[in-house]
DRENMI-722194 format. One line per field, with one value per residue (C-alpha): x, y, z. Coordinates in Angstrom, 3 decimals, padded with zeros to 6 digits, always signed. Last residue first. Layout:
<pts>
px	X, ...
py	Y, ...
pz	Z, ...
</pts>
This chain:
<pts>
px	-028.978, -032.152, -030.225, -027.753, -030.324, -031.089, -034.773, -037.686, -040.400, -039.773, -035.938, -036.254, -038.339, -036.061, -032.890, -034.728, -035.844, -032.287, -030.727, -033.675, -032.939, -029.238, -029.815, -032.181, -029.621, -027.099, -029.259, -030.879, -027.079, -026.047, -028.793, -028.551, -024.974, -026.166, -028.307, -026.130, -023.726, -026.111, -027.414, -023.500, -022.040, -019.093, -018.402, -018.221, -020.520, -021.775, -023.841, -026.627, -028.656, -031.814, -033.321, -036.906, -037.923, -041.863, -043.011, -045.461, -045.653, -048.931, -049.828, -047.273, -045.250, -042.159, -038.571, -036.142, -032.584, -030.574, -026.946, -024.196, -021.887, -021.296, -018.416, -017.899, -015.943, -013.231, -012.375, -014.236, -015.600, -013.932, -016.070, -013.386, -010.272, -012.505, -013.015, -011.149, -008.230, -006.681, -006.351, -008.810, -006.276, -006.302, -009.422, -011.042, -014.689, -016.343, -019.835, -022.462, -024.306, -028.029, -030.506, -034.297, -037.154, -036.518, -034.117, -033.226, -029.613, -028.969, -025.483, -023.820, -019.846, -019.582, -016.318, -016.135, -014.308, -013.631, -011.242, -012.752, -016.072, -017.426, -016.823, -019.015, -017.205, -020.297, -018.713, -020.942, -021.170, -024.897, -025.643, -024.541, -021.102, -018.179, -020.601, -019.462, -020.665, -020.545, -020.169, -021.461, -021.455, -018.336, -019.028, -017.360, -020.431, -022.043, -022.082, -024.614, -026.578, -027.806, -027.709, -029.324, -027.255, -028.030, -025.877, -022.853, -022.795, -023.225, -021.357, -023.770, -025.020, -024.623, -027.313, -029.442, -030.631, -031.652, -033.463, -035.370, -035.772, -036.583, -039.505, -040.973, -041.248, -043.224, -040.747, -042.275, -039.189, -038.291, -035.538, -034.301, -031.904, -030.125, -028.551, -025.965, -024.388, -020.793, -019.815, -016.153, -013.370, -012.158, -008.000, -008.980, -011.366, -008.396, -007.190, -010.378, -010.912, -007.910, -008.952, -012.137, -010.733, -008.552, -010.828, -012.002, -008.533, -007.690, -010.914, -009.954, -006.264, -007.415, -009.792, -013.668, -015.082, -018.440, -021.973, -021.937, -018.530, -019.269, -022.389, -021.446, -018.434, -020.846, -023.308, -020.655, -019.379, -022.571, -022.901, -019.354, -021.048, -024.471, -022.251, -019.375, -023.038, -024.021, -020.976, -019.312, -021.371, -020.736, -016.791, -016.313, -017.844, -015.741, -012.388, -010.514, -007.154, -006.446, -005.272, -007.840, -010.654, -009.510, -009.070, -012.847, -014.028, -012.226, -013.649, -017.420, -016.989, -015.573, -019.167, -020.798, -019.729, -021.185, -025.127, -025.605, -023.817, -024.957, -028.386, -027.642, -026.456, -022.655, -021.191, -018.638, -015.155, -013.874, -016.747, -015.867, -012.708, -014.876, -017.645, -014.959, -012.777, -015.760, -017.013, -013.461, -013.257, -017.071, -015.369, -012.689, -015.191
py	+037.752, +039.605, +040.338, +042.277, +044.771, +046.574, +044.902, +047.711, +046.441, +049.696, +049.420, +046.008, +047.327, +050.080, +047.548, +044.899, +047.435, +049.194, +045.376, +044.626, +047.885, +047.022, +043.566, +044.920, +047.417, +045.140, +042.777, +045.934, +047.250, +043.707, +043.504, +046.650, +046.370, +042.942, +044.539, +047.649, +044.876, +044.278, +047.889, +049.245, +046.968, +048.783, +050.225, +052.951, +052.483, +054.852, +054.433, +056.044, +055.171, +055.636, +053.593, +054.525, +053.832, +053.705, +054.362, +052.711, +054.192, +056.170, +055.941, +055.971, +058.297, +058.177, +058.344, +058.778, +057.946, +058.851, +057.489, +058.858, +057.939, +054.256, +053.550, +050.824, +050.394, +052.884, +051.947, +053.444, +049.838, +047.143, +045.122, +044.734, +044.581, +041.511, +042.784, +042.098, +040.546, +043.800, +045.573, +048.095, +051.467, +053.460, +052.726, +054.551, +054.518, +058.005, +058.186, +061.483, +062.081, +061.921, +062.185, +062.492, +062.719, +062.391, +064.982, +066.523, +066.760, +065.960, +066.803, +064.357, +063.424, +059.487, +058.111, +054.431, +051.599, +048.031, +046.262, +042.659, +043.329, +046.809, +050.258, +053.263, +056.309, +058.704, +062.693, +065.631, +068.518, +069.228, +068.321, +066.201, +065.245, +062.666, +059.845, +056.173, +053.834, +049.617, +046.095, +046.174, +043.021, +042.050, +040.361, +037.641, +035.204, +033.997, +037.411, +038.549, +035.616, +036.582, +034.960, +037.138, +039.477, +040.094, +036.922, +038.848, +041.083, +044.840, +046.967, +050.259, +051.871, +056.270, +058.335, +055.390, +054.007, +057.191, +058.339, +054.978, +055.892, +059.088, +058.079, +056.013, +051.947, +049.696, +049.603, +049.249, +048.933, +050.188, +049.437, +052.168, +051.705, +054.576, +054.380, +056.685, +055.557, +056.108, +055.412, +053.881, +056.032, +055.166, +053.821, +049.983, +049.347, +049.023, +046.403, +044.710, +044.296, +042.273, +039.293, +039.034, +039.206, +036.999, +033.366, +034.973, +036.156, +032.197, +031.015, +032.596, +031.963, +028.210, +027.685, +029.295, +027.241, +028.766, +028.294, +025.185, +026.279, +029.780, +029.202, +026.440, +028.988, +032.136, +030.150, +028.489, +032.325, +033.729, +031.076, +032.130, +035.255, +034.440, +032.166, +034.971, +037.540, +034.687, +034.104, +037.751, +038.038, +034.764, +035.406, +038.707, +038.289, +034.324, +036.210, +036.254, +035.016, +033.311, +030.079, +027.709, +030.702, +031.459, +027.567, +026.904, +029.674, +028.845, +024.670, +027.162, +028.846, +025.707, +023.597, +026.428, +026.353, +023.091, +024.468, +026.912, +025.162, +021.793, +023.126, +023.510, +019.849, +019.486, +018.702, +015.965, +015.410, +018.604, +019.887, +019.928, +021.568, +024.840, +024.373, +024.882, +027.189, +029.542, +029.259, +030.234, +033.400, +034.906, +034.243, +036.890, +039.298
pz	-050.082, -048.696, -045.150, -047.367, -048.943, -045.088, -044.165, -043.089, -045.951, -047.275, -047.544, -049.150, -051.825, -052.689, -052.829, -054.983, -057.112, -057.680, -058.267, -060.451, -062.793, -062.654, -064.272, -066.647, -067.922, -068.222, -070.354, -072.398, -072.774, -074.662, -076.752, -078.028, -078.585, -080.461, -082.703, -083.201, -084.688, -087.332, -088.629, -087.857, -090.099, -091.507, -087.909, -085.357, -082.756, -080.337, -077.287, -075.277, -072.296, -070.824, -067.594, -066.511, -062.777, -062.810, -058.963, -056.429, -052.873, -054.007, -057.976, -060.903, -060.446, -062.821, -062.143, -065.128, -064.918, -067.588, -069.002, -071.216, -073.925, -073.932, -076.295, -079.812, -082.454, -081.871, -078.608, -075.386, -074.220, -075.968, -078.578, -080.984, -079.051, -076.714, -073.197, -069.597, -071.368, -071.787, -068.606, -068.531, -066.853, -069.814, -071.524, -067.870, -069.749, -070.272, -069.555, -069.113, -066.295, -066.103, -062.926, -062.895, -060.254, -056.300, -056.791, -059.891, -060.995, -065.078, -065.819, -063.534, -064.662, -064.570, -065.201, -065.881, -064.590, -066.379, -063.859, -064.099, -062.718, -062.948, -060.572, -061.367, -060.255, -060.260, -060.355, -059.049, -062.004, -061.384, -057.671, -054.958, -054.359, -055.055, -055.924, -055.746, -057.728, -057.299, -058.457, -062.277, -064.337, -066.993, -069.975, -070.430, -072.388, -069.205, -067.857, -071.307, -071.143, -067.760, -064.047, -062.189, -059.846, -056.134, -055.654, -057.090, -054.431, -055.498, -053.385, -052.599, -055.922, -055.187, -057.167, -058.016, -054.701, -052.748, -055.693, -054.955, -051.819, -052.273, -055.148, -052.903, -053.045, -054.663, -057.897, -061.466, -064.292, -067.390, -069.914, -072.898, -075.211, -077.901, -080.784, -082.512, -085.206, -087.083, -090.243, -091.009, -091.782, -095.099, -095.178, -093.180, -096.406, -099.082, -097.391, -096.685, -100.123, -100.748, -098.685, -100.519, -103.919, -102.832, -103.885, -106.556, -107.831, -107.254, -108.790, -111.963, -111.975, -111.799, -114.476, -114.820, -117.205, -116.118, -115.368, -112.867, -111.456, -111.492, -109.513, -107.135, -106.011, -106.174, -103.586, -101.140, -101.192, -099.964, -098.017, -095.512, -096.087, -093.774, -091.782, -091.209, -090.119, -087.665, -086.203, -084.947, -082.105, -080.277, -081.373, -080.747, -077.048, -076.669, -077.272, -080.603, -081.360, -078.394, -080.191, -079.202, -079.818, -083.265, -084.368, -082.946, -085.256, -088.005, -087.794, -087.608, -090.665, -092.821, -091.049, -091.957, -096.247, -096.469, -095.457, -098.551, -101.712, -100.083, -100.351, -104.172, -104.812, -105.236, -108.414, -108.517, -107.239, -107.556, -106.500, -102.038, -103.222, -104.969, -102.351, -099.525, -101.510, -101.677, -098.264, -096.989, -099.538, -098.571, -095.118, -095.568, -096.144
</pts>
């Protein structure tokens, strides 16, 4: 809320030297949001994740208080100690906020993809992921913002109760525990980020993996036949978030996990295919 309070002073200064027309009351108020912004990132307040998320709901509020400061000052004789409680109002709130637990959501993703390959082989390709080279990887919006892409997962045995060490970029690891074993048709395991051993410039505090925000709870792989040699791989996966704007950040967690999950979809397909047409996955790099 603390940009409902930096769209407010901006109006309020910008009309002390004249009223302001109304779209000025809306537009103004960006430029304040935006100079913050650029002052978070130059002093390592905030990472490039919180910050490419965090924008278009601080715009939305930063016009919000553009709005209530053209408002009171075309409606009101509001003097100082007015605008000042206005103006903190804001930056009070919060501090009351941080002693209620904030709701928490459970939403779920889903990608699919159509693989000319067998249902082994791809089986084959899911339980344990070979070293992923970053040249097997599209280029997504998602890497180009810090987040990290998978490079590999190891499987300690097969079977219900089998552990997937899934390896990311960056140090982010995650423990995989299977509780879904069916060959050649589904596998699920549930997900439990390493928080302990992430070092801490791998993800913004806010949008770190396992914090209390935001965790990935379990994955599903799903393999459908379609008609001979051709398969539909289906990609499930559940997260949590535990915030005061759950409808607009789940937006952009959704976002996020349909990117990654894409990206590991065409790495599986990729694989599959290539072990059909009779070429191991490196000589395709």
């Amino acid at each position: 809320l603390g940009s409902v309070a930096v769209g407010y002073l901006t109006i309020w200064s910008a009309e002390v030297h004249g009223k302001r027309p109304i779209w000025q009351w809306i537009i103004l108020p960006w430029g304040s949001i935006v100079l913050v912004m650029i002052g978070a990132a130059l002093f390592l307040l905030e990472g490039t994740i919180c910050l490419v998320f965090a924008l278009p709901l601080l715009m939305l509020f930063a016009t919000v208080g553009g709005v209530l400061a053209g408002v009171v000052r075309q409606k009101t004789r509001a003097g100082l100690p007015t605008h000042l409680c206005l103006i903190a109002l804001p930056l009070i709130l919060p501090q009351v906020e941080i002693h209620f637990a904030a709701p928490t959501q459970i939403r779920s993703v889903h990608n699919e993809i159509r693989i000319s390959a067998p249902a082994s082989i791809v089986w084959r390709n899911i339980g344990r992921v070979s070293q992923i080279h970053s040249d097997e990887l599209a280029d997504t919006w998602t890497h180009r913002i810090g987040f990290p892409m998978p490079v590999e997962a190891t499987l300690s045995q097969e079977g219900v109760g089998g552990v997937r060490n899934a390896i990311w970029e960056r140090g982010l690891r995650f423990t995989e525990v299977v509780t879904t074993w069916m060959p050649n048709q589904r596998l699920g395991f549930t997900i439990k980020a390493d928080t302990e051993n992430i070092p801490p410039t791998t993800l913004d505090r806010h949008a770190s993996i396992g914090g209390p925000y935001f965790d990935v709870l379990n994955g599903d792989y799903q393999i459908e036949d379609v008609s001979s040699g051709v398969i539909l791989l289906h990609f499930t996966s559940r997260e949590r978030l535990s915030t005061n704007f759950n409808s607009y950040a789940g937006l952009w967690t959704d976002a996020v996990m349909r990117s990654v999950q894409v990206s590991i979809l065409e790495v599986i397909k990729r694989r599959s295919e290539a072990e059909v047409a009779g070429f191991a996955p490196e000589t395709l790099r």
